[in-house]
C-alpha positions in Angstrom: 0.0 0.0 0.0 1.0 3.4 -0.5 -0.1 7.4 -0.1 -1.0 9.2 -3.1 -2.6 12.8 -3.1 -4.3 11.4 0.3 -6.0 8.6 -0.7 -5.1 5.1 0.0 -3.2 3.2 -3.2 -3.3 -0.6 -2.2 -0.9 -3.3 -4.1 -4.0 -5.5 -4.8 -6.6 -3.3 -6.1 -9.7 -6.2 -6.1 -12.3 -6.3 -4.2 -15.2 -8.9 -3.8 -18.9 -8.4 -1.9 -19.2 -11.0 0.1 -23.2 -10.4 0.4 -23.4 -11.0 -4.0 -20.3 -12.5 -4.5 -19.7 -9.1 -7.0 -16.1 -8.6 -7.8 -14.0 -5.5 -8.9 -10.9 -4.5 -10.3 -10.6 -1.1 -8.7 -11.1 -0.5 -4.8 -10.5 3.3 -5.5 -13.0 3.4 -7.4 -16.1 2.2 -5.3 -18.2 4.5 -3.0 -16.2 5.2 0.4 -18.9 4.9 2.8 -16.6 5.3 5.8 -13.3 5.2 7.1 -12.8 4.3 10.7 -9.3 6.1 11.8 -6.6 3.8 13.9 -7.7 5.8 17.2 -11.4 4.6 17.0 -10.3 1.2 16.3 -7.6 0.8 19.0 -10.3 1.5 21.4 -11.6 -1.8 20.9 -7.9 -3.6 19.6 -5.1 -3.0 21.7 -1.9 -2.5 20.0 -3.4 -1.5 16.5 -0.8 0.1 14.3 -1.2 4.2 14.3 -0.8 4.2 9.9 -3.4 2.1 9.5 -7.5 2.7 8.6 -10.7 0.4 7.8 -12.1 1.6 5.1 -15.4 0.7 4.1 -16.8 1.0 0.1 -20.2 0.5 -1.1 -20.5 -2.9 -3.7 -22.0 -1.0 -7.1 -23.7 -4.3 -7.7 -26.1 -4.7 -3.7 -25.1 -1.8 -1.7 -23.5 -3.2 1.2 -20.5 -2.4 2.6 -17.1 -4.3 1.9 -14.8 -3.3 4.3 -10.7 -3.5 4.1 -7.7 -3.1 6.5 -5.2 0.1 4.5 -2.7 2.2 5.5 -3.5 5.9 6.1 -2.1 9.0 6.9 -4.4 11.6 8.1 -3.9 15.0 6.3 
């Protein structure tokens, strides 16, 4: 994963809805629905990394959420 103009580049772009079993080539480019920063999640894991977010997408094809462990840097 990497950083670019502050949005999250991952090294395996797919992404599959486990609801419809829809699959994508491009994370990116899915709806963000909402990203949970590393401070709200360490409330509830202890010892979650600071650099990382979950990010959660809408699936183009049902509407729910697919959500996905990335790296982040808050700007």
């Amino acid at each position: 994963m990497a950083i670019r103009n502050g949005e999250v580049v991952l090294m395996d772009p797919e992404a599959s809805c486990s609801a419809c079993r829809a699959t994508f080539d491009e994370w990116a480019a899915l709806e963000l629905v909402a990203r949970i920063e590393s401070t709200e999640v360490e409330r509830l894991i202890r010892g979650w990394s600071a650099n990382l977010c979950i990010e959660v997408r809408a699936c183009r094809w049902c509407g729910k959420g697919i959500t996905r462990k990335c790296e982040w840097v808050s700007p």
